[in-house]
mmJSON file of the N, C-alpha and C atoms, coordinates in Angstrom:
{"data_MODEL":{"atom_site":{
"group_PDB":["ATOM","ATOM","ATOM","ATOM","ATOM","ATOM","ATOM","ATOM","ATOM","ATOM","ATOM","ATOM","ATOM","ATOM","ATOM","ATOM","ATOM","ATOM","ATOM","ATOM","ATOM","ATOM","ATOM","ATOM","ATOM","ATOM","ATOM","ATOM","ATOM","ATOM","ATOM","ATOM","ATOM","ATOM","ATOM","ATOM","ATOM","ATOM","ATOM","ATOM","ATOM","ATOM","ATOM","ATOM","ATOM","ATOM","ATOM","ATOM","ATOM","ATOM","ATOM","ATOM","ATOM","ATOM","ATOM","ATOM","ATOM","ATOM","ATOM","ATOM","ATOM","ATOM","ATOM","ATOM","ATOM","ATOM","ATOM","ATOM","ATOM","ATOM","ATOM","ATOM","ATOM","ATOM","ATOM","ATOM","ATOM","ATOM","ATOM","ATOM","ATOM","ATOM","ATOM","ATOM","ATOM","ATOM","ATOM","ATOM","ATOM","ATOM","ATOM","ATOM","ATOM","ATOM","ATOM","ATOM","ATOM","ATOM","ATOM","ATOM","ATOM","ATOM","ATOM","ATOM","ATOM","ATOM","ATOM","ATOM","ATOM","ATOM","ATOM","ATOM","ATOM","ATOM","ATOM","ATOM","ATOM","ATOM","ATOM","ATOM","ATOM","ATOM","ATOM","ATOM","ATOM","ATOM","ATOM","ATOM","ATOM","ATOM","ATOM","ATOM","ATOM","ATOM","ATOM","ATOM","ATOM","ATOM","ATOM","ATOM","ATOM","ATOM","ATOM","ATOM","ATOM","ATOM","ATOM","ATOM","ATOM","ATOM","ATOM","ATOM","ATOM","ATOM","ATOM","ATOM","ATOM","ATOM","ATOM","ATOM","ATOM","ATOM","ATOM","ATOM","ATOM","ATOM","ATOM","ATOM","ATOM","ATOM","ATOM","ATOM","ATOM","ATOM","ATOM","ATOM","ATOM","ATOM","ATOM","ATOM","ATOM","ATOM","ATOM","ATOM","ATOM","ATOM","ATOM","ATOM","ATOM","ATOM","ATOM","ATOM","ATOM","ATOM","ATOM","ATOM","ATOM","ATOM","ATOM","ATOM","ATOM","ATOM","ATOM","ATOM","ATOM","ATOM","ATOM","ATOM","ATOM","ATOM","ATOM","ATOM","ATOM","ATOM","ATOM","ATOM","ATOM","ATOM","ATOM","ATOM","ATOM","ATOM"],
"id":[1,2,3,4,5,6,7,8,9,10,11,12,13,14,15,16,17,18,19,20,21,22,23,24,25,26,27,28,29,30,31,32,33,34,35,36,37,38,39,40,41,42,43,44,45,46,47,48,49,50,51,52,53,54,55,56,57,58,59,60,61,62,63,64,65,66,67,68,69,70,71,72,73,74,75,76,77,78,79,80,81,82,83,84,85,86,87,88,89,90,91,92,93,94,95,96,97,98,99,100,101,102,103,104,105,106,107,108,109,110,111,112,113,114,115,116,117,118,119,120,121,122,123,124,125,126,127,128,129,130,131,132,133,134,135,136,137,138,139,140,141,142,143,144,145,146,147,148,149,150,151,152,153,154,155,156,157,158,159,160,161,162,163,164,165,166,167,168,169,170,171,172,173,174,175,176,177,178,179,180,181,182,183,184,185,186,187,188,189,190,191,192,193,194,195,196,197,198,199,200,201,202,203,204,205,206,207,208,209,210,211,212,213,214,215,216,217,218,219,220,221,222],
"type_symbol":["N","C","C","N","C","C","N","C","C","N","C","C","N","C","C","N","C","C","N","C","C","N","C","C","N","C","C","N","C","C","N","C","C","N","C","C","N","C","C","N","C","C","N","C","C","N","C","C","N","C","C","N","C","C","N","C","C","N","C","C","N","C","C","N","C","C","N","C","C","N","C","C","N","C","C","N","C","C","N","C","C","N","C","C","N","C","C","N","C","C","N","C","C","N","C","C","N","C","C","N","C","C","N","C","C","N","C","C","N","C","C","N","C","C","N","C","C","N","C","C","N","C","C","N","C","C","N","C","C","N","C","C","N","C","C","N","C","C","N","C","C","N","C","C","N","C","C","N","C","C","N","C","C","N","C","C","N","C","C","N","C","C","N","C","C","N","C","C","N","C","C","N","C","C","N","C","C","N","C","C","N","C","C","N","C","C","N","C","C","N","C","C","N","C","C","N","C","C","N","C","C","N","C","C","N","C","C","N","C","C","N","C","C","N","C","C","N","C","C","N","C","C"],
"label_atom_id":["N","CA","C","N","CA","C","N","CA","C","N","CA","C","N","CA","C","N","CA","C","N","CA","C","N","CA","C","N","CA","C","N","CA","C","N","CA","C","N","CA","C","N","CA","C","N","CA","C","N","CA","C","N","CA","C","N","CA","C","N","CA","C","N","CA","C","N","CA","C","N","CA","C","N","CA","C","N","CA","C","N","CA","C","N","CA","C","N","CA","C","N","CA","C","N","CA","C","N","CA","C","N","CA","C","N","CA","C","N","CA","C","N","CA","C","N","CA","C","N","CA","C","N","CA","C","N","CA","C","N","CA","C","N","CA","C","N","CA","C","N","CA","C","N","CA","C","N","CA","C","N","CA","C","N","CA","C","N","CA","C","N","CA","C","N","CA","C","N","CA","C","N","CA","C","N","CA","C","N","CA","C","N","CA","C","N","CA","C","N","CA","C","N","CA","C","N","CA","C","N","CA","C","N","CA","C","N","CA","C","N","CA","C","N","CA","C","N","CA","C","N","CA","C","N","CA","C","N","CA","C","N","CA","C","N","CA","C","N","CA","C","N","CA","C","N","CA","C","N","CA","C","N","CA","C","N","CA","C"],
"label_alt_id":[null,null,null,null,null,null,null,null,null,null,null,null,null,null,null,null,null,null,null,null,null,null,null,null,null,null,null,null,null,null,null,null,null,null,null,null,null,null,null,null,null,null,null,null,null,null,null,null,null,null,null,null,null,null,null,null,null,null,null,null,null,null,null,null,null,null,null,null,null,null,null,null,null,null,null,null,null,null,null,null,null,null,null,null,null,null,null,null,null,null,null,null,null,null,null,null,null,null,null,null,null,null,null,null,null,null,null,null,null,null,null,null,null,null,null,null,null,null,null,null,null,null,null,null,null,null,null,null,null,null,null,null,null,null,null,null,null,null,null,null,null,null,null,null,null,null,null,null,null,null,null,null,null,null,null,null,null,null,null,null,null,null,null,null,null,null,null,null,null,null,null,null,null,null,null,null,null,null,null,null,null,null,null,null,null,null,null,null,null,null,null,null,null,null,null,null,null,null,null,null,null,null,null,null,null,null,null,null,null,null,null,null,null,null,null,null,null,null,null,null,null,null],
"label_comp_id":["UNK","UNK","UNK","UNK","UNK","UNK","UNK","UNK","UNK","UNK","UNK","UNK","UNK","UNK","UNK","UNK","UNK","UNK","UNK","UNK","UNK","UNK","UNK","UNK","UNK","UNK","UNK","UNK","UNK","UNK","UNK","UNK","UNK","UNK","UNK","UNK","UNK","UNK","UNK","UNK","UNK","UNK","UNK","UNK","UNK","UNK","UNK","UNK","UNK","UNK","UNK","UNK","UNK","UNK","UNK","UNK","UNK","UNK","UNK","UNK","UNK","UNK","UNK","UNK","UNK","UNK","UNK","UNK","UNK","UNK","UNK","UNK","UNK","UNK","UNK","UNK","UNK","UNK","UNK","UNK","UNK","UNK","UNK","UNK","UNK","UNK","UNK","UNK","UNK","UNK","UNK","UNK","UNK","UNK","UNK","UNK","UNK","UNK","UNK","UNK","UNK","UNK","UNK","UNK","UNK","UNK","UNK","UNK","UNK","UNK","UNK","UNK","UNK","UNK","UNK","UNK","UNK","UNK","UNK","UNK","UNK","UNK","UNK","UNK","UNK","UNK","UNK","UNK","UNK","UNK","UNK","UNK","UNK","UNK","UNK","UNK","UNK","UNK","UNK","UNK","UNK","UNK","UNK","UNK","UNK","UNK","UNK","UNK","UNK","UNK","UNK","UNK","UNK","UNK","UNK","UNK","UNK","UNK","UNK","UNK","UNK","UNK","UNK","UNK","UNK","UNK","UNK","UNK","UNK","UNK","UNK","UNK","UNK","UNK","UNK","UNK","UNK","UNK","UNK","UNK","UNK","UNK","UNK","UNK","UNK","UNK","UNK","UNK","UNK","UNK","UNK","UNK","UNK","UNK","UNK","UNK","UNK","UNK","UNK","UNK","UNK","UNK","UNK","UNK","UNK","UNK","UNK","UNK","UNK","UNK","UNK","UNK","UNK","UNK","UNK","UNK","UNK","UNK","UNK","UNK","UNK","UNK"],
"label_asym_id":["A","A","A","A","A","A","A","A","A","A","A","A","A","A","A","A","A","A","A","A","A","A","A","A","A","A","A","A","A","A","A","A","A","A","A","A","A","A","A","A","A","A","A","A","A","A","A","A","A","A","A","A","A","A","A","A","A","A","A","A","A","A","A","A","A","A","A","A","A","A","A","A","A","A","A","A","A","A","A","A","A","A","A","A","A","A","A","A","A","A","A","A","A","A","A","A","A","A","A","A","A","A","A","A","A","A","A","A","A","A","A","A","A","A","A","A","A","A","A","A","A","A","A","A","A","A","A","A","A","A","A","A","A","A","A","A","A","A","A","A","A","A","A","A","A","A","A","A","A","A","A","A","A","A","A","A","A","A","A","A","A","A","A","A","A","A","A","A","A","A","A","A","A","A","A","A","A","A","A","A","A","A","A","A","A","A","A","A","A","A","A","A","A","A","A","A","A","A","A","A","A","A","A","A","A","A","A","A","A","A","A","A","A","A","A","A","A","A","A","A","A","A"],
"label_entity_id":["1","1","1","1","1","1","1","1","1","1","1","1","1","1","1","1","1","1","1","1","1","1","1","1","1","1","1","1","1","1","1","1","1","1","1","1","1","1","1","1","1","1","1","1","1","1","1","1","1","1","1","1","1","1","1","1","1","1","1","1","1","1","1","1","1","1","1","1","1","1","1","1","1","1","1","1","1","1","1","1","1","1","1","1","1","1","1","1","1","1","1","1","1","1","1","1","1","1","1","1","1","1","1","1","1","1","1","1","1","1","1","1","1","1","1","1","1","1","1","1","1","1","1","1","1","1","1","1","1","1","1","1","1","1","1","1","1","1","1","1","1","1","1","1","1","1","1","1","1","1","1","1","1","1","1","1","1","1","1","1","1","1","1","1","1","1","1","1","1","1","1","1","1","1","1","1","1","1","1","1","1","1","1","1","1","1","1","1","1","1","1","1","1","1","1","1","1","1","1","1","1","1","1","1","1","1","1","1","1","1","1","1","1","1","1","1","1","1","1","1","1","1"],
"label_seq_id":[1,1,1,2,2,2,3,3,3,4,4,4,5,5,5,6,6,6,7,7,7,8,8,8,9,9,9,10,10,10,11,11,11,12,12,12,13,13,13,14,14,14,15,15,15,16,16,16,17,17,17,18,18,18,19,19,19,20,20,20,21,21,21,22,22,22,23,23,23,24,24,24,25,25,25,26,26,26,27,27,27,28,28,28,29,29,29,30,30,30,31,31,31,32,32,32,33,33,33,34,34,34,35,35,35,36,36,36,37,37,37,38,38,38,39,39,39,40,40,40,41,41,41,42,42,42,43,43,43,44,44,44,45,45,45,46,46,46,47,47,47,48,48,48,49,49,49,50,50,50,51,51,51,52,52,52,53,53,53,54,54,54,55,55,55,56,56,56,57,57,57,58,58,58,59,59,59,60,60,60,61,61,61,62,62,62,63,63,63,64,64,64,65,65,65,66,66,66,67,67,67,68,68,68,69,69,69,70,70,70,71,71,71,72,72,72,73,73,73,74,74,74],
"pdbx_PDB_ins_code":[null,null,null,null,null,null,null,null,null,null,null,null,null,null,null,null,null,null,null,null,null,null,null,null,null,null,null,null,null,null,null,null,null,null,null,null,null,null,null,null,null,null,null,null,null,null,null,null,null,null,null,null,null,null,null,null,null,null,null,null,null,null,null,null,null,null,null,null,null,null,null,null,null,null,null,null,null,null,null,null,null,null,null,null,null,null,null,null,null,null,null,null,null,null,null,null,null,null,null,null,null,null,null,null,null,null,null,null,null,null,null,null,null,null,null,null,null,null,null,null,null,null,null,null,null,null,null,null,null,null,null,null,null,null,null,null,null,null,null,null,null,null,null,null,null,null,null,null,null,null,null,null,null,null,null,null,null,null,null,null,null,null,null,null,null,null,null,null,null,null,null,null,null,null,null,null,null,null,null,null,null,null,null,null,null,null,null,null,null,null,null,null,null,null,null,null,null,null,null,null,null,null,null,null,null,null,null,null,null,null,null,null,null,null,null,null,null,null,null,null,null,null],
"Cartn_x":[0.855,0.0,0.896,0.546,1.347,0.387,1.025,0.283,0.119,0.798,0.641,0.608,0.106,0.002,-0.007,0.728,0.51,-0.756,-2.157,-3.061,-3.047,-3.081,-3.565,-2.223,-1.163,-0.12,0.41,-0.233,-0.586,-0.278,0.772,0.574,-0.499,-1.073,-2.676,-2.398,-2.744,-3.133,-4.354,-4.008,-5.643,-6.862,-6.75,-7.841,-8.049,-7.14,-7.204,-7.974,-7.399,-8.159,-9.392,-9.878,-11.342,-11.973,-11.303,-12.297,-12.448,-11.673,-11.48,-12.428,-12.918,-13.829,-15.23,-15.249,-16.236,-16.888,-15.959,-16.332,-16.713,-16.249,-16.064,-15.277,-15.224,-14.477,-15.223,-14.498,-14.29,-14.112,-14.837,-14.49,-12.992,-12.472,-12.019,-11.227,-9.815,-9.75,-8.713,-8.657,-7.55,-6.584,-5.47,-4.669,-4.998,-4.132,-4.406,-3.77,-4.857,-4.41,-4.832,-3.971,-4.221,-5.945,-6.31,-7.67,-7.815,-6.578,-6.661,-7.753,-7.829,-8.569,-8.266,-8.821,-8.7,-9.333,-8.669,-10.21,-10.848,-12.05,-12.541,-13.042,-12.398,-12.412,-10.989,-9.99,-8.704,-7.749,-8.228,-7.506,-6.222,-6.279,-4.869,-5.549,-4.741,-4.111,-5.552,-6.358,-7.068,-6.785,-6.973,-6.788,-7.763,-7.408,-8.835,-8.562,-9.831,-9.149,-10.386,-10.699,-11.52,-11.865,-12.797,-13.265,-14.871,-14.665,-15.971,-16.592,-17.396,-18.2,-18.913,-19.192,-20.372,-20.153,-20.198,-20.454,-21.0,-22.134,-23.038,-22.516,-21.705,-21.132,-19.932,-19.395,-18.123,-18.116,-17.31,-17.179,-15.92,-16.17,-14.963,-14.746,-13.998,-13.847,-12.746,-13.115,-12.373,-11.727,-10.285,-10.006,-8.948,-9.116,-8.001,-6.943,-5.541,-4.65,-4.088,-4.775,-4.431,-5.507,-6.931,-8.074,-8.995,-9.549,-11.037,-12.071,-11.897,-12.849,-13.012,-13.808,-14.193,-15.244,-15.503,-16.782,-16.744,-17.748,-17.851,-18.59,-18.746,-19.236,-20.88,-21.129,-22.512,-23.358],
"Cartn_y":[-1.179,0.0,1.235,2.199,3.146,4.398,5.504,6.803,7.448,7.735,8.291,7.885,8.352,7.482,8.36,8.32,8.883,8.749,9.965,9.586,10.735,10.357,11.052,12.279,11.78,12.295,13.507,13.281,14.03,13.056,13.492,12.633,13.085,12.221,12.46,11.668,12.475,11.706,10.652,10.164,8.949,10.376,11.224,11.773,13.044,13.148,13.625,13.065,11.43,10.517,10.178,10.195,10.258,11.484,12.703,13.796,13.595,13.056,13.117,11.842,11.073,10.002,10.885,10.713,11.507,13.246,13.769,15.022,16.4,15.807,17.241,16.431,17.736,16.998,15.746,15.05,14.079,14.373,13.665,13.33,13.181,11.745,10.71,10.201,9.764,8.403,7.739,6.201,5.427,5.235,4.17,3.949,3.643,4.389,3.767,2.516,1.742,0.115,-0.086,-1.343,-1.534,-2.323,-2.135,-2.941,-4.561,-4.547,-5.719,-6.179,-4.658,-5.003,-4.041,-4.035,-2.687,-2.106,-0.58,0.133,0.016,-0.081,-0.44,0.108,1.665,2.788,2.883,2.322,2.613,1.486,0.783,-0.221,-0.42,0.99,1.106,0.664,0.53,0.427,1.334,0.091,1.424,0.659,1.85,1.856,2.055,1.885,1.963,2.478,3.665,4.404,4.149,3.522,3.749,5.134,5.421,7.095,7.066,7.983,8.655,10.079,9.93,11.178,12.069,11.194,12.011,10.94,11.542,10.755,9.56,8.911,7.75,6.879,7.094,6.52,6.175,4.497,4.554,3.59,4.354,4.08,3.642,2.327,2.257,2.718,3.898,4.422,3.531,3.652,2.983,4.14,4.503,5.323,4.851,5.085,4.631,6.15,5.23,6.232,6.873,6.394,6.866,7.161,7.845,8.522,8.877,10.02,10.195,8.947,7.92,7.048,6.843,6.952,6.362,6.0,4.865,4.698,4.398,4.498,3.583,2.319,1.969,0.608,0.915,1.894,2.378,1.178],
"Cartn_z":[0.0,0.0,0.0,-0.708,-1.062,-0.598,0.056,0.714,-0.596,-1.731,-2.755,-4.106,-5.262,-6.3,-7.425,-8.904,-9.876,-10.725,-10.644,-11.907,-12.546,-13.794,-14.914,-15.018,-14.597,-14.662,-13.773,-12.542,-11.013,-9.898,-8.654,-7.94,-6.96,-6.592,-5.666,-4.27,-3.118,-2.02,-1.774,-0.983,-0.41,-0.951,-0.166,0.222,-1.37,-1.905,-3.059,-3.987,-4.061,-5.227,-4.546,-3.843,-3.047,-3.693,-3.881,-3.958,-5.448,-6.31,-7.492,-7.779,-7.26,-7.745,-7.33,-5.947,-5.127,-5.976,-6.938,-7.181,-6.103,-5.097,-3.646,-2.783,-1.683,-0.359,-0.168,0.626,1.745,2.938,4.093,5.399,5.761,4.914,5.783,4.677,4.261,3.188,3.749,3.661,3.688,2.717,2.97,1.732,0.67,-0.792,-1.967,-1.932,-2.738,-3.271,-4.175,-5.215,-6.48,-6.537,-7.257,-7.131,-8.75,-9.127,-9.775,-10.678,-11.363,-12.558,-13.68,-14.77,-16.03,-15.834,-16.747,-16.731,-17.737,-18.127,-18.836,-20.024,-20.283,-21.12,-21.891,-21.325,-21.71,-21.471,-20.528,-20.013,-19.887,-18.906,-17.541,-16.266,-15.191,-13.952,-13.89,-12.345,-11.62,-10.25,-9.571,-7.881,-7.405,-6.292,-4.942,-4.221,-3.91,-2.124,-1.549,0.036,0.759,1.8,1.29,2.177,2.714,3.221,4.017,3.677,2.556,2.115,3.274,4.159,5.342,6.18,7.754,9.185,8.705,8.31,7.961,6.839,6.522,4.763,4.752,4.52,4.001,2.27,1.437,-0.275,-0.202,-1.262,-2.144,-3.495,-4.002,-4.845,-5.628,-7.111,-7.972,-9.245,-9.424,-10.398,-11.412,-12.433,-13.844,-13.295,-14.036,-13.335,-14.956,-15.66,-17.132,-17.51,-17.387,-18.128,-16.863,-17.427,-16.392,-15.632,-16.291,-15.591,-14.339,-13.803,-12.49,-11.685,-10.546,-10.384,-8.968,-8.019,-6.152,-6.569,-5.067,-4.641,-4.531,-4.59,-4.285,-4.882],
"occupancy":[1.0,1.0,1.0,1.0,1.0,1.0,1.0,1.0,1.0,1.0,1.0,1.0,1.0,1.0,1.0,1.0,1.0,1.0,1.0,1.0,1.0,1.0,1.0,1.0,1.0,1.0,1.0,1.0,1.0,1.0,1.0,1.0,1.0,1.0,1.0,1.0,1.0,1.0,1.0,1.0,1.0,1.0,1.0,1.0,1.0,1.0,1.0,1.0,1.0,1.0,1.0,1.0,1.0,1.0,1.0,1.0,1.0,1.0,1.0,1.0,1.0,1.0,1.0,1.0,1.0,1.0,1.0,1.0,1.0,1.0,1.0,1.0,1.0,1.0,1.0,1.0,1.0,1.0,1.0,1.0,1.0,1.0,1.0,1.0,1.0,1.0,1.0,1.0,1.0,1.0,1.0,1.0,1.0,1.0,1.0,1.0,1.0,1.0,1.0,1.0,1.0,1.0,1.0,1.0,1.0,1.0,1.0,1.0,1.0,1.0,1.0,1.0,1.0,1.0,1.0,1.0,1.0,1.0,1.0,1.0,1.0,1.0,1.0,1.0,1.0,1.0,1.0,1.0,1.0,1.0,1.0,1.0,1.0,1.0,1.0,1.0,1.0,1.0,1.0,1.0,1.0,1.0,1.0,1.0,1.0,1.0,1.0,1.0,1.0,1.0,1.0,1.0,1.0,1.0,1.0,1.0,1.0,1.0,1.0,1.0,1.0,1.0,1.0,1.0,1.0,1.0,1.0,1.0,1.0,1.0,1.0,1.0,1.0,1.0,1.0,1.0,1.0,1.0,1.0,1.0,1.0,1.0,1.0,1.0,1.0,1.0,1.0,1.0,1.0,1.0,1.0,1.0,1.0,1.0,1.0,1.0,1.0,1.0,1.0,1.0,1.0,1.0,1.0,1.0,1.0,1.0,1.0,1.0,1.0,1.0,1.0,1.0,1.0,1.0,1.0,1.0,1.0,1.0,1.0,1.0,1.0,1.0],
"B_iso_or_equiv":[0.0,0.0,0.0,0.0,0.0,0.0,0.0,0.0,0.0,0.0,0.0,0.0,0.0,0.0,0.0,0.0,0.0,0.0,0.0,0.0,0.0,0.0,0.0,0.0,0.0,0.0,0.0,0.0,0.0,0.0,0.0,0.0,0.0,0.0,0.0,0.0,0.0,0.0,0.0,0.0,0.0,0.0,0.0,0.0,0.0,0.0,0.0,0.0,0.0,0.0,0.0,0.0,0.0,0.0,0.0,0.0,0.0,0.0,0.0,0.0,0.0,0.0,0.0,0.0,0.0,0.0,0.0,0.0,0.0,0.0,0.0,0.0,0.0,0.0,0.0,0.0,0.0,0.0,0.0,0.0,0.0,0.0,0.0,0.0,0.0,0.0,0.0,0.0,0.0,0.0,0.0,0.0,0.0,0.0,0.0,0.0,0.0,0.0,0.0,0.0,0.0,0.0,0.0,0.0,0.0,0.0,0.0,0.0,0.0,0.0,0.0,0.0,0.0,0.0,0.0,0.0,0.0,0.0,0.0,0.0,0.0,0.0,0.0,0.0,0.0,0.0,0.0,0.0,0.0,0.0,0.0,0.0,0.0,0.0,0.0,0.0,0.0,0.0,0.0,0.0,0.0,0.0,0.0,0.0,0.0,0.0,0.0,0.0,0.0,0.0,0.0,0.0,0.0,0.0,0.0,0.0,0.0,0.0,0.0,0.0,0.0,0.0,0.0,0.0,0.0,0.0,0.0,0.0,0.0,0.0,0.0,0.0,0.0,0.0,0.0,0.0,0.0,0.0,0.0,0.0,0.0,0.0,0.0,0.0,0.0,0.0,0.0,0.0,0.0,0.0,0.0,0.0,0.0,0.0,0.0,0.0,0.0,0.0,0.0,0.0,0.0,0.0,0.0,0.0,0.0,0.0,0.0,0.0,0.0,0.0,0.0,0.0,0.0,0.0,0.0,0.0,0.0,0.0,0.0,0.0,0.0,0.0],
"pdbx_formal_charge":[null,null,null,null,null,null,null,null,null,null,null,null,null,null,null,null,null,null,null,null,null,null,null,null,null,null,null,null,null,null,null,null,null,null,null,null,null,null,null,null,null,null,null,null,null,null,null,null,null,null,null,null,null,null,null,null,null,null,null,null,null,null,null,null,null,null,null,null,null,null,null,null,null,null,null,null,null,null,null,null,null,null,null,null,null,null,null,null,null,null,null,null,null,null,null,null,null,null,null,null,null,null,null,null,null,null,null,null,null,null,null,null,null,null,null,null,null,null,null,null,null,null,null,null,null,null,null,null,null,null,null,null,null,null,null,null,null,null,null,null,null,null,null,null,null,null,null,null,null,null,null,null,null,null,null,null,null,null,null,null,null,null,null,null,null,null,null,null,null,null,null,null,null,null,null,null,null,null,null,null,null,null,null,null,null,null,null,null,null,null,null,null,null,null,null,null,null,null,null,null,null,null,null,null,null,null,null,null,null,null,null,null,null,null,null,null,null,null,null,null,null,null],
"auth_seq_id":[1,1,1,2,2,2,3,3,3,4,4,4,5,5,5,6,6,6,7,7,7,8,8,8,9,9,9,10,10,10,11,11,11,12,12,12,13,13,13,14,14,14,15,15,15,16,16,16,17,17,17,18,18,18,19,19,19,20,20,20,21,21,21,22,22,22,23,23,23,24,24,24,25,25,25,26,26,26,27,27,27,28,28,28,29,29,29,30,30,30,31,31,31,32,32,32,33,33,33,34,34,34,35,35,35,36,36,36,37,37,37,38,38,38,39,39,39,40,40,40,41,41,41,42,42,42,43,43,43,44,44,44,45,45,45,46,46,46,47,47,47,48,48,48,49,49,49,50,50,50,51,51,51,52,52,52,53,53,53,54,54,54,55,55,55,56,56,56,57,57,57,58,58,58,59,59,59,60,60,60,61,61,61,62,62,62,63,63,63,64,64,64,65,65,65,66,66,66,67,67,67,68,68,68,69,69,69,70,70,70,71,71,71,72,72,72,73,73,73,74,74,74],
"auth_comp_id":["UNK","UNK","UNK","UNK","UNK","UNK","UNK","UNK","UNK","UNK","UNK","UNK","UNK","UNK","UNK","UNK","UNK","UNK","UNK","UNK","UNK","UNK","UNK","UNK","UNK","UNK","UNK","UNK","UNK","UNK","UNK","UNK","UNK","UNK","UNK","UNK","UNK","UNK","UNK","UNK","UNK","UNK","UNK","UNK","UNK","UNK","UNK","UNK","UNK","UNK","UNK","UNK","UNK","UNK","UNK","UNK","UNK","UNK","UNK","UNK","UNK","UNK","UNK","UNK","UNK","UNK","UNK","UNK","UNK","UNK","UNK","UNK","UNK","UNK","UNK","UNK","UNK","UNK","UNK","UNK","UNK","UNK","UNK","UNK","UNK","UNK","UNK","UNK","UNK","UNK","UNK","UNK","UNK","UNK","UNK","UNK","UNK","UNK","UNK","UNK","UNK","UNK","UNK","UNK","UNK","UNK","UNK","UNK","UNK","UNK","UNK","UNK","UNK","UNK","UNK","UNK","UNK","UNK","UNK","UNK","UNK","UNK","UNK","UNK","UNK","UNK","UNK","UNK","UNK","UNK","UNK","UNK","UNK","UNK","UNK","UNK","UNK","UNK","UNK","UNK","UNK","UNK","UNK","UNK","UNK","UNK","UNK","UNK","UNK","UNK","UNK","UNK","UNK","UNK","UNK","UNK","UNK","UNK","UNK","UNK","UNK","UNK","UNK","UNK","UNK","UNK","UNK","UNK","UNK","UNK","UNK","UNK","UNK","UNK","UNK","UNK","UNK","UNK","UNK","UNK","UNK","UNK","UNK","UNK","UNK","UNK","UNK","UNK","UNK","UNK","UNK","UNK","UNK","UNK","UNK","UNK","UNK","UNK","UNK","UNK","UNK","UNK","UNK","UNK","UNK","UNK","UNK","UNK","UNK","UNK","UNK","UNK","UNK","UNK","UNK","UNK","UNK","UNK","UNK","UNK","UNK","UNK"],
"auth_asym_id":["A","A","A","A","A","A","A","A","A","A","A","A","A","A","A","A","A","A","A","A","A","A","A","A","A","A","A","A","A","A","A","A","A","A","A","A","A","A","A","A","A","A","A","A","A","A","A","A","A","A","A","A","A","A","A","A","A","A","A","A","A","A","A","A","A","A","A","A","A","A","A","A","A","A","A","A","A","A","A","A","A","A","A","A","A","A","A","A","A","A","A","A","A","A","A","A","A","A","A","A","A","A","A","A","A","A","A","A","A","A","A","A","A","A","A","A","A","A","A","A","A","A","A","A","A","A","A","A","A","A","A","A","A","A","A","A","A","A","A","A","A","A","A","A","A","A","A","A","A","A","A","A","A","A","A","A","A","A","A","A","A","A","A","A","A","A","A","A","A","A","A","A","A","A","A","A","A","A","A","A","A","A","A","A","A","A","A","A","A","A","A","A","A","A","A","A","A","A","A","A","A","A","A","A","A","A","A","A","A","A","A","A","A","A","A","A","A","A","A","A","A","A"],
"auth_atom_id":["N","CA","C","N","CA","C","N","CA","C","N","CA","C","N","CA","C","N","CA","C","N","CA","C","N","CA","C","N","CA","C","N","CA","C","N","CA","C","N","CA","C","N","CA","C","N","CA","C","N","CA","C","N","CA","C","N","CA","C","N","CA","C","N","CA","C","N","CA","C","N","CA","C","N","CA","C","N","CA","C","N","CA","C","N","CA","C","N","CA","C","N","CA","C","N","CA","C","N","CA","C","N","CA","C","N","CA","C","N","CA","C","N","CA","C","N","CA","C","N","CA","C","N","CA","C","N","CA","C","N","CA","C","N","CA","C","N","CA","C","N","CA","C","N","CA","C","N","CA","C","N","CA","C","N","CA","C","N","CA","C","N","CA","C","N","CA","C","N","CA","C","N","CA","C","N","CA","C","N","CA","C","N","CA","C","N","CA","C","N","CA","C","N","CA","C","N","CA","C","N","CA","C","N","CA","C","N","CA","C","N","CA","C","N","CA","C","N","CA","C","N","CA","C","N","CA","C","N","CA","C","N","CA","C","N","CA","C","N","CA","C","N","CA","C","N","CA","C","N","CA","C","N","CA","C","N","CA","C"],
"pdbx_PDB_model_num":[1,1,1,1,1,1,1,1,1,1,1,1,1,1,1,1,1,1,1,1,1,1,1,1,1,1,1,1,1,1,1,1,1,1,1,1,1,1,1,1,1,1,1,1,1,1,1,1,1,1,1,1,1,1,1,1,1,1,1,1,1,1,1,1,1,1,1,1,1,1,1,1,1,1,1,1,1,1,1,1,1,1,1,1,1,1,1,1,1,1,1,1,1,1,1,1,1,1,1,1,1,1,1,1,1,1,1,1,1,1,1,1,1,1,1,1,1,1,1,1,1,1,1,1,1,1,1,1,1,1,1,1,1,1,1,1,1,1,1,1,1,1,1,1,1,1,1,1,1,1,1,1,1,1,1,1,1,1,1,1,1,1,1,1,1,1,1,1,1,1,1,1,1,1,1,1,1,1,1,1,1,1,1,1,1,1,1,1,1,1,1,1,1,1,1,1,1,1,1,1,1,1,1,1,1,1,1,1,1,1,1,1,1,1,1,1,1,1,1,1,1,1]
}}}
């Protein structure tokens, strides 16, 4: 697990690539980790950060580290 990670040619924190899936702040995020799959638009490398949008809510966010794509567990 790595505290930081290169996407889209930016290095981003946990809580960075949370806001960047999420589209606003965040609470809360844990470590980035690889999530062991493609993306499915471009098919690079996507990662996973677990966060907390609001007190009541925890997401797993999923982001390509080579294109805009991205999606949660919602």
């Amino acid at each position: 697990m790595a505290d930081n990670r290169v996407v889209e040619g930016r290095m981003v924190t946990p809580a960075k690539l949370a806001e960047l899936v999420e589209g606003e702040d965040v609470m809360d995020a844990e470590g980035i980790e690889d999530a062991d799959r493609e993306c499915p638009d471009c098919g690079g490398n996507v990662i996973s950060v677990g966060y907390m949008p609001n007190i009541t809510e925890f997401v797993t966010g999923y982001k390509c580290q080579d294109c805009e794509w991205s999606e949660t567990d919602r």
